[in-house]
Z-matrix of the N, CA and C atoms (Angstrom, degrees):
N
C 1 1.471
C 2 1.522 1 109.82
N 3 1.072 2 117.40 1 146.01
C 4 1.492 3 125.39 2 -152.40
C 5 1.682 4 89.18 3 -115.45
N 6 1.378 5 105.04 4 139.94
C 7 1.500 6 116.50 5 -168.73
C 8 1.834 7 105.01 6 -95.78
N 9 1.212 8 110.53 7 122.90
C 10 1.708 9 115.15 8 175.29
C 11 1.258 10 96.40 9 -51.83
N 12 1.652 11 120.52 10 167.42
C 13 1.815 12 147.01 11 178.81
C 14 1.623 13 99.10 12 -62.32
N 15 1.114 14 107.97 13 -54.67
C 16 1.732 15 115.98 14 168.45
C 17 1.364 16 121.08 15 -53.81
N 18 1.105 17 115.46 16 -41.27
C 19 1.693 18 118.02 17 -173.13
C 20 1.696 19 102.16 18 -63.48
N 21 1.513 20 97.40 19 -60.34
C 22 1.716 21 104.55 20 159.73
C 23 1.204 22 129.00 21 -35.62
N 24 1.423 23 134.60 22 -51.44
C 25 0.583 24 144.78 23 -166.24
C 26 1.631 25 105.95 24 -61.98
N 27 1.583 26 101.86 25 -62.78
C 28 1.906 27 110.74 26 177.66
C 29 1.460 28 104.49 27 -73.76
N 30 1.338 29 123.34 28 18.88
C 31 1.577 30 119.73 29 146.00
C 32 1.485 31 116.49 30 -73.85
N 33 1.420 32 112.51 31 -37.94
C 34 1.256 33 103.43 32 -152.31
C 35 1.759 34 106.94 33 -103.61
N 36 1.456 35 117.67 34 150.54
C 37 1.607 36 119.32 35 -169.28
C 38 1.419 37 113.47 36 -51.65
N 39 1.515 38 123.01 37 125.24
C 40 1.126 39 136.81 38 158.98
C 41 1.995 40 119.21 39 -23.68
N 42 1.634 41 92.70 40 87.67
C 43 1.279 42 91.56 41 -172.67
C 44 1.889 43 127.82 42 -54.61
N 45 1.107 44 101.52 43 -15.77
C 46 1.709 45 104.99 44 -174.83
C 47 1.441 46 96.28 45 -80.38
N 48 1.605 47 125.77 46 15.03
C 49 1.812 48 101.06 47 161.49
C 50 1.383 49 99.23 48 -129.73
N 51 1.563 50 126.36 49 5.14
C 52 1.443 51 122.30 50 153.76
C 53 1.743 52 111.55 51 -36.73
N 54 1.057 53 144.09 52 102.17
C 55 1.141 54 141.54 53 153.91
C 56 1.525 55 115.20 54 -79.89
N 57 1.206 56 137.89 55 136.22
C 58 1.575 57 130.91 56 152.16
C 59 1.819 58 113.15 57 -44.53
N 60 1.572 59 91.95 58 129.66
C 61 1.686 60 98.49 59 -171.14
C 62 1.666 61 92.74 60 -118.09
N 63 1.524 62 133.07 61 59.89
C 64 1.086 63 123.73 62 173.22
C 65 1.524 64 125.53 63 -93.54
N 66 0.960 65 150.69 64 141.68
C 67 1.323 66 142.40 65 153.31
C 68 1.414 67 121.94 66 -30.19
N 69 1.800 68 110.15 67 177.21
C 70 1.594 69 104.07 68 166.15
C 71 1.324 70 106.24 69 -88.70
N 72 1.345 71 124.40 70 173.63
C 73 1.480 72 130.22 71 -174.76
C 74 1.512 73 96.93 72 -65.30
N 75 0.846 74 126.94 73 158.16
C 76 1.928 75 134.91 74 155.74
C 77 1.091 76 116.74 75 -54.72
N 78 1.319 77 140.29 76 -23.46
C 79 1.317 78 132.02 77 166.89
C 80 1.513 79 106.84 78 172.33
N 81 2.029 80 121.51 79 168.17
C 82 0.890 81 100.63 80 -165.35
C 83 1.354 82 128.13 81 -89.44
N 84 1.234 83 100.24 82 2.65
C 85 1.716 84 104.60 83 152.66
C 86 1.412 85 120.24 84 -41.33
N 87 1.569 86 131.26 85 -52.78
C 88 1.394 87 150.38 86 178.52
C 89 1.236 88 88.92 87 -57.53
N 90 1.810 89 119.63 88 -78.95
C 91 1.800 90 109.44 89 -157.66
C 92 1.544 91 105.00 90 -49.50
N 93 1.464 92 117.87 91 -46.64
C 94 1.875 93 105.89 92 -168.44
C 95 1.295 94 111.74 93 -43.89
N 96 1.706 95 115.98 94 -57.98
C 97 1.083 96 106.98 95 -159.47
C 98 1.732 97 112.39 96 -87.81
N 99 1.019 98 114.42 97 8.99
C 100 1.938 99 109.64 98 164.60
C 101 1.566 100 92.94 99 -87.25
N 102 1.221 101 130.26 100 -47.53
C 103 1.172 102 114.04 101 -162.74
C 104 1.462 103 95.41 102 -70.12
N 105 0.984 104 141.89 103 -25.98
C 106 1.687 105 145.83 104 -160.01
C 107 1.459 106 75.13 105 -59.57
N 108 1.406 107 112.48 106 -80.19
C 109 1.424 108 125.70 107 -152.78
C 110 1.449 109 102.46 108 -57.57
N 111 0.949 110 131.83 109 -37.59
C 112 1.521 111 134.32 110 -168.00
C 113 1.862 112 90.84 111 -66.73
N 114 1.322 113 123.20 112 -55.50
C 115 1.619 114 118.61 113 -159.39
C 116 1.647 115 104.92 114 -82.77
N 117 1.222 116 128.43 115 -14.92
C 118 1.134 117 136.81 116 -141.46
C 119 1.880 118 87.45 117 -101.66
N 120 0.935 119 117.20 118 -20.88
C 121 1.676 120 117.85 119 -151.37
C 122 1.921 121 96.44 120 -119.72
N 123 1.347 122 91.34 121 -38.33
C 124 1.641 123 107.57 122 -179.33
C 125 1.282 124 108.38 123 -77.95
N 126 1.641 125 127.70 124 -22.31
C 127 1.027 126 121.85 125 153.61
C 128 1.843 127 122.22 126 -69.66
N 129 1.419 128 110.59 127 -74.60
C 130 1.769 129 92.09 128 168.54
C 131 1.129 130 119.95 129 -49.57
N 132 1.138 131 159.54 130 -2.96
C 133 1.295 132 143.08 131 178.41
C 134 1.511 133 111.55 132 -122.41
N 135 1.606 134 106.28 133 38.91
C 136 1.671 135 128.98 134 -169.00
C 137 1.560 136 107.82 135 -55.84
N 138 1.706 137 107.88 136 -39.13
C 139 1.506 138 130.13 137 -160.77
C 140 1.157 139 104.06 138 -68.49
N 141 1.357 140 119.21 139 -32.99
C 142 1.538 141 128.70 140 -156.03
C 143 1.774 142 129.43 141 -94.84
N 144 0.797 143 107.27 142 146.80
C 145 1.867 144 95.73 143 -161.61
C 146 1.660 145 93.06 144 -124.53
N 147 1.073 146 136.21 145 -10.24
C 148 1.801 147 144.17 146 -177.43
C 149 1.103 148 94.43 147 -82.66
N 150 1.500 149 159.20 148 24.23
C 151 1.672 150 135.27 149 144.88
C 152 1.342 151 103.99 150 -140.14
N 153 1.462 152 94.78 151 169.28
C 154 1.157 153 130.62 152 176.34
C 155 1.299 154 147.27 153 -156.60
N 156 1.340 155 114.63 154 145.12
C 157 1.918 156 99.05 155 -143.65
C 158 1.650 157 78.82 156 -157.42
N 159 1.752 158 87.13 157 132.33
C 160 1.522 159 118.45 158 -176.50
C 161 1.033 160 93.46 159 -121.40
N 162 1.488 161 118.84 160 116.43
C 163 1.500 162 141.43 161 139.74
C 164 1.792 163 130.21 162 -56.41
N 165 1.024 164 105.45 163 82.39
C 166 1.967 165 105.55 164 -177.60
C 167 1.470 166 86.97 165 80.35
N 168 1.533 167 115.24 166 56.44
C 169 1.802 168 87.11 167 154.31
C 170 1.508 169 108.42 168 -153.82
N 171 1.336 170 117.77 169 171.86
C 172 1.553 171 107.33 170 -146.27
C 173 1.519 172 90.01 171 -95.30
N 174 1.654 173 92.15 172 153.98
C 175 1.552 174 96.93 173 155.19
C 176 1.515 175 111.22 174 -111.13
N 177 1.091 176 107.39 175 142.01
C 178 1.686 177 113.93 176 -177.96
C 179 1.799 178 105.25 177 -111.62
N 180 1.567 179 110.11 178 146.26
C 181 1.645 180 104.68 179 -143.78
C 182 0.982 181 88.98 180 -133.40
N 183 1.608 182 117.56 181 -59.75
C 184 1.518 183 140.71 182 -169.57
C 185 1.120 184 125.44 183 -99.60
N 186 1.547 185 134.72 184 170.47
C 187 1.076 186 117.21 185 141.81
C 188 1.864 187 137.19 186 -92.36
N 189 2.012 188 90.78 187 -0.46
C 190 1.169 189 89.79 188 176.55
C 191 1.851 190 98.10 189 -81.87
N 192 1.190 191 120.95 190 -11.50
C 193 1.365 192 112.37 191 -173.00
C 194 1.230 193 117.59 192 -75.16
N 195 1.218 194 106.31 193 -36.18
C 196 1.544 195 118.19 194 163.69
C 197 1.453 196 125.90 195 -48.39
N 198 1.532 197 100.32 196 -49.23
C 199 1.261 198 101.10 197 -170.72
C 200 1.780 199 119.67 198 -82.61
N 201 1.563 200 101.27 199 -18.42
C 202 1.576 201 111.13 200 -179.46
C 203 1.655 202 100.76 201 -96.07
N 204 1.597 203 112.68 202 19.30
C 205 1.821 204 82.33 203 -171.26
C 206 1.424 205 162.82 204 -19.32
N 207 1.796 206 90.40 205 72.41
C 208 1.495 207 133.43 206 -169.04
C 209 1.326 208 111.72 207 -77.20
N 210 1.022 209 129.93 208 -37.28
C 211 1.202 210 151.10 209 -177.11
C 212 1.905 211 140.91 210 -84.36
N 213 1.851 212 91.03 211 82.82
C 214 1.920 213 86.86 212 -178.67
C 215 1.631 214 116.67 213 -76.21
N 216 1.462 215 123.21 214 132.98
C 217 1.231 216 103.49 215 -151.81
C 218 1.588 217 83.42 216 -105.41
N 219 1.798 218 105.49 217 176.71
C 220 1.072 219 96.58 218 -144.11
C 221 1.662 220 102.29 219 -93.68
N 222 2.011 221 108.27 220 175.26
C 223 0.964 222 111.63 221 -164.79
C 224 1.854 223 124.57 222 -53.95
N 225 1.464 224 97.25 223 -48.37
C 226 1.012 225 128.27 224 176.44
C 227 1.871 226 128.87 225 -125.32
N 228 1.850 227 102.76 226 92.98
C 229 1.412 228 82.11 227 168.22
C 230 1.404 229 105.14 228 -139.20
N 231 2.054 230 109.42 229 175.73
C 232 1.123 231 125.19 230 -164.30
C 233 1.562 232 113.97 231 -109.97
N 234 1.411 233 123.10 232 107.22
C 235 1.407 234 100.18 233 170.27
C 236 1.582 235 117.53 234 -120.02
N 237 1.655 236 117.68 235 117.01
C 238 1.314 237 99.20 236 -175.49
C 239 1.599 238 100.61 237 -111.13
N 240 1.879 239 89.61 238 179.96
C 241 1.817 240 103.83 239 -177.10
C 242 1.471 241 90.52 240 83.53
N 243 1.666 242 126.46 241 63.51
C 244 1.250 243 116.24 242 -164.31
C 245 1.990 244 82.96 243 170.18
N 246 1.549 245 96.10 244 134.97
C 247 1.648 246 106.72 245 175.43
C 248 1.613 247 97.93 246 -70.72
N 249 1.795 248 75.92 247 149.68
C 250 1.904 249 98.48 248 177.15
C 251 1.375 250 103.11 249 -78.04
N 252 1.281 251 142.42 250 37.71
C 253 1.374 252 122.61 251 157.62
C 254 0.941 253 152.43 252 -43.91
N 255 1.395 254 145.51 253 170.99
C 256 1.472 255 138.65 254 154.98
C 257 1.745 256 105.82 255 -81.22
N 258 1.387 257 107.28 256 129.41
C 259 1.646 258 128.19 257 -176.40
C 260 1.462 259 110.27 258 -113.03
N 261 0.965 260 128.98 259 129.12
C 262 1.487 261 143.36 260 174.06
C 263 1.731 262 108.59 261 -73.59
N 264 1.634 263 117.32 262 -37.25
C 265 1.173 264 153.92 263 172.02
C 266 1.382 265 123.70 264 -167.73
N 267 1.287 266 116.35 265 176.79
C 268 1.749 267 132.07 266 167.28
C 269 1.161 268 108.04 267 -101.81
N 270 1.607 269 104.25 268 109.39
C 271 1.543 270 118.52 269 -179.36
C 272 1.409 271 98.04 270 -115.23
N 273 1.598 272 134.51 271 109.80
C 274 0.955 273 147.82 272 -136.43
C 275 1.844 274 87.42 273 -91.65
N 276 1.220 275 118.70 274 -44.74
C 277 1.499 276 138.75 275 -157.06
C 278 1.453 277 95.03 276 -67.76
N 279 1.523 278 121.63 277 -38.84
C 280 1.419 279 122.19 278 -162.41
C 281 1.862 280 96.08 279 -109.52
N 282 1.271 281 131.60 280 0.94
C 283 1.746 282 116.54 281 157.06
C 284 1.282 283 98.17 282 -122.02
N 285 1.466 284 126.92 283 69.73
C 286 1.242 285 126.52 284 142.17
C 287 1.466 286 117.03 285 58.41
N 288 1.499 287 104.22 286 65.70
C 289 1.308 288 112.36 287 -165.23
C 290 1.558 289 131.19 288 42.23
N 291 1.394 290 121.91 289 16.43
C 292 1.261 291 123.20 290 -161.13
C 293 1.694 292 128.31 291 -70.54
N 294 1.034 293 129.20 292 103.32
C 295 1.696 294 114.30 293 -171.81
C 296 1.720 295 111.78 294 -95.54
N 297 1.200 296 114.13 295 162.25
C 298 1.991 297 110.70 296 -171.82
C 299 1.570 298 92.80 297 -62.12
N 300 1.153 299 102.49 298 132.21
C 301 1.767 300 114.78 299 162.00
C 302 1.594 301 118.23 300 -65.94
N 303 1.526 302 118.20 301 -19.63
C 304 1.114 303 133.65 302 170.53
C 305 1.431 304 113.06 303 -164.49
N 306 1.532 305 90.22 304 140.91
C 307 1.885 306 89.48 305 -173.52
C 308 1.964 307 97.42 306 -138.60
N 309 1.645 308 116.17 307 150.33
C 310 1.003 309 118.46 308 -161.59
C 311 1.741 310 88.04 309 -135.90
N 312 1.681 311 102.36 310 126.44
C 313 1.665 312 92.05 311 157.41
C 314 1.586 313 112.61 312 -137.74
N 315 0.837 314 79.93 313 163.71
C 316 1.901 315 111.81 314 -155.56
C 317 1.868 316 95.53 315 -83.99
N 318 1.168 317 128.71 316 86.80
C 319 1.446 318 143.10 317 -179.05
C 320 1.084 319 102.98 318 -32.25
N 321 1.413 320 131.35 319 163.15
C 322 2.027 321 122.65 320 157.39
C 323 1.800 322 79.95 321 -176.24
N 324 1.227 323 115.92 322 152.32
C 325 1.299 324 138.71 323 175.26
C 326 1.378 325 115.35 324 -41.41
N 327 1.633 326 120.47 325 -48.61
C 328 1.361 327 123.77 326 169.68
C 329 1.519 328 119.37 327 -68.82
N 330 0.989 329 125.09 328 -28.69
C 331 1.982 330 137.91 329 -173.61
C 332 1.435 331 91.08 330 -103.10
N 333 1.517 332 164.49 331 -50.75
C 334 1.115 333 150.25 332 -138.53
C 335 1.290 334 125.72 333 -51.94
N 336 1.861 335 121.58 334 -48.43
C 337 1.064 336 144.16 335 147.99
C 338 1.198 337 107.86 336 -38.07
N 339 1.413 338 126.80 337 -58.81
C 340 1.760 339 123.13 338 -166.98
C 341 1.166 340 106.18 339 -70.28
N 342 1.108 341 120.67 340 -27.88
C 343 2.039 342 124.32 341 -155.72
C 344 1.663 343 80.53 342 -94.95
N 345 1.199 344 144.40 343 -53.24
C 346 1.500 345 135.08 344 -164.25
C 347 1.466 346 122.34 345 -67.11
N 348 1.519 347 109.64 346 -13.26
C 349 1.408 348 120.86 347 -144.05
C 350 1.755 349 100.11 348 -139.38
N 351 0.805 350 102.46 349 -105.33
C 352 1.698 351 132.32 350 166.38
C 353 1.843 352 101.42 351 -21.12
N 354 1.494 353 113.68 352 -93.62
C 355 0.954 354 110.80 353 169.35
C 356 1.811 355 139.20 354 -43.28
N 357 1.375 356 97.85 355 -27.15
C 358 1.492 357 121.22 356 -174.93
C 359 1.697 358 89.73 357 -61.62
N 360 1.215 359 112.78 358 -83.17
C 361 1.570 360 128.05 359 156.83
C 362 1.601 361 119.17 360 12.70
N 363 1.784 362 96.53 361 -73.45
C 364 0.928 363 109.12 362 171.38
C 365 1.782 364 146.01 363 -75.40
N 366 1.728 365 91.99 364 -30.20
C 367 1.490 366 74.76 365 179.06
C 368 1.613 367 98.12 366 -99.10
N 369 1.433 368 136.62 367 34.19
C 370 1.256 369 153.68 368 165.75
C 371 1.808 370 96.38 369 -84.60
N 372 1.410 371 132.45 370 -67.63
C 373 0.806 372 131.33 371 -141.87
C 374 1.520 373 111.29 372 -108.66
N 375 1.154 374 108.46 373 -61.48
C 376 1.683 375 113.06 374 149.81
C 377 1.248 376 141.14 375 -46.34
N 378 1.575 377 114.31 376 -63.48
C 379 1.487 378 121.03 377 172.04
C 380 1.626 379 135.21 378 -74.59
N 381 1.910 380 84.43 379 -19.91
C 382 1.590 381 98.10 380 -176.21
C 383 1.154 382 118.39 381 49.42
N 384 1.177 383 112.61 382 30.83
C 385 1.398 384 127.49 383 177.72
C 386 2.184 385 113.83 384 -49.24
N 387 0.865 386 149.05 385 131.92
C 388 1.421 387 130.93 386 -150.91
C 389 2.178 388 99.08 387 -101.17
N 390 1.256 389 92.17 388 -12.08
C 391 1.409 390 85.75 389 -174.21
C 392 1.530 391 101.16 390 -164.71
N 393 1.511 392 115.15 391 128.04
C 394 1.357 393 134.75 392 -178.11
C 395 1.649 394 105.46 393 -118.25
N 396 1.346 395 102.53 394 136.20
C 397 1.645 396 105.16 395 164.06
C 398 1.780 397 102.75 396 -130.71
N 399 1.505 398 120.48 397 166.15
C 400 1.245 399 114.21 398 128.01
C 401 1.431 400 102.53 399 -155.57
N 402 1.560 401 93.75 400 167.01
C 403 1.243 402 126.31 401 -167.65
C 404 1.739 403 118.41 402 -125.78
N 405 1.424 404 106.35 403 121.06
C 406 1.525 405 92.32 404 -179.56
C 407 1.766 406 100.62 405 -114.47
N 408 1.536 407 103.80 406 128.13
C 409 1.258 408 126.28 407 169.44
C 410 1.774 409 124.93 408 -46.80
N 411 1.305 410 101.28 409 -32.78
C 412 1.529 411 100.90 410 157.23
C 413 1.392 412 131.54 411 -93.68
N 414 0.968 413 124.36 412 -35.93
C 415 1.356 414 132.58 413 -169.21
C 416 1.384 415 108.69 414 -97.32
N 417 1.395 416 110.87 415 -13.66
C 418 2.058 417 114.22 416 -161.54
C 419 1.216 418 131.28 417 70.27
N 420 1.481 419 112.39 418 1.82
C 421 1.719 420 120.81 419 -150.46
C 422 1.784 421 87.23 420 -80.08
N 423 1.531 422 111.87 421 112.58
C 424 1.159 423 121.96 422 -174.56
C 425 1.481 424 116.26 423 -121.27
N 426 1.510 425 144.13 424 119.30
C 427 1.154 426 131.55 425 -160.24
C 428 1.500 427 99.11 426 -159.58
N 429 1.477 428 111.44 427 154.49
C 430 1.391 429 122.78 428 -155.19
C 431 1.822 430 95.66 429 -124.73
N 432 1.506 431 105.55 430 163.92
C 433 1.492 432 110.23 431 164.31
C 434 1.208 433 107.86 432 -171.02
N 435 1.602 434 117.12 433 138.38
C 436 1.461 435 113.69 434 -166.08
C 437 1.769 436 87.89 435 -140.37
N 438 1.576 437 107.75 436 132.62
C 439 1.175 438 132.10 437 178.55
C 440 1.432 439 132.64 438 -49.23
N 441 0.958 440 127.78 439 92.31
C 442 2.319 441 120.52 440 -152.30
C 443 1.449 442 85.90 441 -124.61
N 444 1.100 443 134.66 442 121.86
C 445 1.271 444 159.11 443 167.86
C 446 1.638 445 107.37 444 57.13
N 447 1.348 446 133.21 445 -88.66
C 448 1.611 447 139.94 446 174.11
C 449 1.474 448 91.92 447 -111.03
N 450 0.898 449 150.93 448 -2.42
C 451 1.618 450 143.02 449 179.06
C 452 1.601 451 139.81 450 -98.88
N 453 0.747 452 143.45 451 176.67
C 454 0.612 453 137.70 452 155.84
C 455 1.809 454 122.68 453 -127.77
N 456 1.711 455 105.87 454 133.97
C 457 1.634 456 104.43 455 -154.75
C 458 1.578 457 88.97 456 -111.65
N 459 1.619 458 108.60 457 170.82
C 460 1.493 459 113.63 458 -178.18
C 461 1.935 460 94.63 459 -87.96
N 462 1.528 461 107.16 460 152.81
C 463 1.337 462 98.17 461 176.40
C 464 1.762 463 97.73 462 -104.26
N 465 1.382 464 97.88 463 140.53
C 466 1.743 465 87.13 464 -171.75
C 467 1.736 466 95.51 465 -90.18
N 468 1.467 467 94.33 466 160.14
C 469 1.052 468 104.61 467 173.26
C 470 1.281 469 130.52 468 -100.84
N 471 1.732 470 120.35 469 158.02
C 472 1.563 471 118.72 470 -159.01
C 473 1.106 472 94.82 471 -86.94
N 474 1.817 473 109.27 472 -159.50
C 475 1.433 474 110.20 473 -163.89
C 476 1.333 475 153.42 474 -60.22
N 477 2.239 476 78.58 475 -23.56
C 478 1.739 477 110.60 476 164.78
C 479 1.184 478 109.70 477 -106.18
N 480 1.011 479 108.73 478 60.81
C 481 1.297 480 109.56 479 175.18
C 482 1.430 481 129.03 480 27.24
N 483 1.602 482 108.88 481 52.38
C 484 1.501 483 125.98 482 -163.97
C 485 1.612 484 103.02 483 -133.18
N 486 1.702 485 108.67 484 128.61
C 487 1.417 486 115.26 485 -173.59
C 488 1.065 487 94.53 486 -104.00
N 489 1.840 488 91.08 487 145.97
C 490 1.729 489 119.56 488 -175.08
C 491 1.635 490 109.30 489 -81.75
N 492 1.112 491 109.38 490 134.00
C 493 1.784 492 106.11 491 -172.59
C 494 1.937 493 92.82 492 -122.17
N 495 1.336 494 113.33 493 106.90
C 496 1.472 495 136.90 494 -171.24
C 497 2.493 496 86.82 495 -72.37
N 498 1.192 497 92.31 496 -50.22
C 499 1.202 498 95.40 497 170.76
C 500 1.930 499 138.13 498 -57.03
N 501 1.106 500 106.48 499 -17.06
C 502 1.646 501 133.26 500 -153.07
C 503 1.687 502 81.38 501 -136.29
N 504 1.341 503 135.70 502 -37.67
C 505 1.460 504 108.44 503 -147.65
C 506 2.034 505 129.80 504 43.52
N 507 1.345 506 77.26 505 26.97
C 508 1.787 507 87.67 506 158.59
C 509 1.425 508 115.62 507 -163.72
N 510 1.613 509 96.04 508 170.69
C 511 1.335 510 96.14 509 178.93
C 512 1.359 511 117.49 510 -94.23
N 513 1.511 512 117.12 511 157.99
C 514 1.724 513 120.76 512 -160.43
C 515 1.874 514 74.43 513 -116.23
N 516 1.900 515 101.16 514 134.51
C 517 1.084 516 106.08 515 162.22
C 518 1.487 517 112.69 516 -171.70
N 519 1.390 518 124.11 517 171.20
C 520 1.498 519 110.31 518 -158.23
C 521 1.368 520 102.88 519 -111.61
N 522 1.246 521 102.27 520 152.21
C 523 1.870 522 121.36 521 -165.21
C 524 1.764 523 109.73 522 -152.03
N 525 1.068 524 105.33 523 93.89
C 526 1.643 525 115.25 524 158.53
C 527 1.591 526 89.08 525 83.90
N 528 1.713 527 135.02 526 55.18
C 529 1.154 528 171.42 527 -158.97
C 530 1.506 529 94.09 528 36.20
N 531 1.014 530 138.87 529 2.76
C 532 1.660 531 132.69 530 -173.02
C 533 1.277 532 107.21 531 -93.36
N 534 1.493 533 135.18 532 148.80
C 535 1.468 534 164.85 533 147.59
C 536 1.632 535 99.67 534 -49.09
N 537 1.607 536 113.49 535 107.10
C 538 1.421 537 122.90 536 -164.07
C 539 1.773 538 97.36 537 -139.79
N 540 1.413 539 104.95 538 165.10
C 541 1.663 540 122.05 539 -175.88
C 542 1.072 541 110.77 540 -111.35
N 543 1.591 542 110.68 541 118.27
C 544 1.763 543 97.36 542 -171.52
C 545 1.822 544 98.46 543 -124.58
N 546 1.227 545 104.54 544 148.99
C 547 1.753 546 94.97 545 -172.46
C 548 1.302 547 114.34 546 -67.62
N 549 1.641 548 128.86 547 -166.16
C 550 1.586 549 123.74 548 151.64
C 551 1.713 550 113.93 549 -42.01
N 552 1.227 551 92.38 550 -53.81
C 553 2.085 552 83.46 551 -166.67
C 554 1.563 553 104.74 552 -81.67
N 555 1.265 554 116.61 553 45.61
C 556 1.929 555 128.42 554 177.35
C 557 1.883 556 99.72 555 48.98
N 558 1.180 557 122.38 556 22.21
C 559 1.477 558 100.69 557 174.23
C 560 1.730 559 118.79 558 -81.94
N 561 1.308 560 108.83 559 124.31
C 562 1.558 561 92.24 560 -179.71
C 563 1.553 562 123.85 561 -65.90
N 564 1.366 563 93.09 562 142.15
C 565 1.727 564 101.92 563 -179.73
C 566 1.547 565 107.76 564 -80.66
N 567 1.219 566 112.20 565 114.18
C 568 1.177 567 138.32 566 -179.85
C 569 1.862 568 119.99 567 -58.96
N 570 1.214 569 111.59 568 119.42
C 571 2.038 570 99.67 569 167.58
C 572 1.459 571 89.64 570 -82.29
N 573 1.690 572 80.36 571 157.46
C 574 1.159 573 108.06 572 -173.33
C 575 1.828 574 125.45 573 -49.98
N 576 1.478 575 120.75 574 -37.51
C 577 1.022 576 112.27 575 144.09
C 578 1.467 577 146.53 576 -31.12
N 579 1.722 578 113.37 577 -48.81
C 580 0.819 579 149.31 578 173.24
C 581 1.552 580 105.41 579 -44.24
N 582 1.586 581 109.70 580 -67.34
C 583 1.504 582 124.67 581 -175.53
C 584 1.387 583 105.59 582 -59.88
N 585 1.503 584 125.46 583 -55.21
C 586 1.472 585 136.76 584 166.51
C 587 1.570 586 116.52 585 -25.76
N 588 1.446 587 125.51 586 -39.19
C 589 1.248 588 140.39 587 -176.32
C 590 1.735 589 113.23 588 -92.48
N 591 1.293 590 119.03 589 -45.69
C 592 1.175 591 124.07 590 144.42
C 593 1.716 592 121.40 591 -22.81
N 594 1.467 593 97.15 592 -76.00
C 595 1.650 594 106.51 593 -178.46
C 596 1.822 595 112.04 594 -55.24
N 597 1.327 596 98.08 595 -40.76
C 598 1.851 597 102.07 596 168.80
C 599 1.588 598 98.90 597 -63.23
N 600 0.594 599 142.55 598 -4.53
C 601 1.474 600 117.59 599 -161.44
C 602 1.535 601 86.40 600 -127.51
N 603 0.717 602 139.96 601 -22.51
C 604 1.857 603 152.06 602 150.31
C 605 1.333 604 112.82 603 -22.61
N 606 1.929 605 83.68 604 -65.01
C 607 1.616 606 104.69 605 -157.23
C 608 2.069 607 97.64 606 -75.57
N 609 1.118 608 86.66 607 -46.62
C 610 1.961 609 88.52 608 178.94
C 611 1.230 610 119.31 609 -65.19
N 612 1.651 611 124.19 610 -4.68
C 613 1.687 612 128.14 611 176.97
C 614 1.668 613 98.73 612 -92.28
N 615 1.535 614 118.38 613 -21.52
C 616 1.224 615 123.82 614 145.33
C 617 1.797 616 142.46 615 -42.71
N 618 1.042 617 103.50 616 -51.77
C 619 1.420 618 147.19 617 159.57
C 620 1.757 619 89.26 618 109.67
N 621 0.597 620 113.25 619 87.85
C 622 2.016 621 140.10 620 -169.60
C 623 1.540 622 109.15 621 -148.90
N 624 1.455 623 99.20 622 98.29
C 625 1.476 624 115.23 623 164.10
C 626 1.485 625 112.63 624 -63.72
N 627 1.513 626 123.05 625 82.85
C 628 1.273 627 134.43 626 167.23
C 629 1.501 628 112.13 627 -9.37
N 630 1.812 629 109.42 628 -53.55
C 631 1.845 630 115.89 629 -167.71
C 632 0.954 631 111.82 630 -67.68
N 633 1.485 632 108.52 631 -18.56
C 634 2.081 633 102.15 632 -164.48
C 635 1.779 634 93.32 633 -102.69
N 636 1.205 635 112.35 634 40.77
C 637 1.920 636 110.13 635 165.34
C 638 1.372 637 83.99 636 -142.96
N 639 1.924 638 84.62 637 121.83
C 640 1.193 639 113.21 638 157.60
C 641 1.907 640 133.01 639 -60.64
């Protein structure tokens, strides 16, 4: 006998006490640059209310995953076609089967093995995730992968050695040792600070004292 969408449904754990069970980052090399990436993207895509991107927080899939908490989810992922809410976690069961369209993790000596291997595996085969990178903050070791039938292929890189993200519509590439967003015509995407200083420096090639505008 075949179980109704509902019956399923009251199988699976009451998502409003899923909390994210992640660790702290490894160091603050790790927090800068997720948050880099976290403000840097949340700024251009200010207009937009269809994604959402969890920094250090779990996605929950299964219920054996749940129940073996085996699973560090990843540093950085993207899921769009999906409300900008506030998430406690990614409960796959409660947004409509949804998995990250792209997920990024942040290398460190203890995860390196898992993030190359293990995870690769997984969000290849399970999550179907369409595009994987990671990046390690000390070393630079930066590498791309975009999803072609059950696989996952290397994405080569362009001339600066900057990978194309079909997902992001930009390229991911490194600038002043950090993991940065650069558009089609290689301009880097600016945090919001970043842009703020820009526009001062705008206003003063003007001869416009930036402080005295309200």
């Amino acid at each position: 006998m075949s179980l109704t969408a509902q019956q399923l449904e009251a199988m699976m754990p009451d998502a409003t006490q899923l909390l994210s069970d992640e660790p702290e980052m490894e160091s603050s090399l790790h927090y800068t640059q997720l948050a880099l990436l976290v403000a840097c993207l949340e700024f251009l895509w200010r207009s937009r209310t269809d994604f959402f991107i969890g920094a250090n927080l779990t996605i929950y899939f299964s219920r054996q995953q749940l129940r073996n908490r085996d699973f560090r989810g990843p540093d950085f992922f993207l899921v769009k076609q999906t409300q900008k809410i506030p998430r406690n976690s990614w409960v796959t069961w409660e947004e409509d089967g949804k998995y990250p369209n792209l997920i990024i993790e942040l290398l460190s000596v203890s995860t390196a093995d898992t993030d190359r291997n293990l995870k690769k595996r997984l969000y290849q085969d399970r999550f179907r995730t369409p595009e994987y990178f990671w990046f390690s903050p000390e070393t630079l070791e930066f590498a791309g992968f975009r999803l072609v039938g059950h696989q996952y292929q290397a994405i080569m890189p362009s001339q600066n050695s900057q990978l194309w993200s079909e997902e992001l519509e930009l390229f991911l590439g490194i600038a002043n040792k950090q993991l940065r967003y650069f558009t089609r015509d290689g301009n880097l995407v600016p945090t919001p600070e970043e842009r703020a200083e820009q526009l001062a420096e705008r206003l003063r090639s003007l001869g416009i004292d930036p402080n005295t505008i309200n």
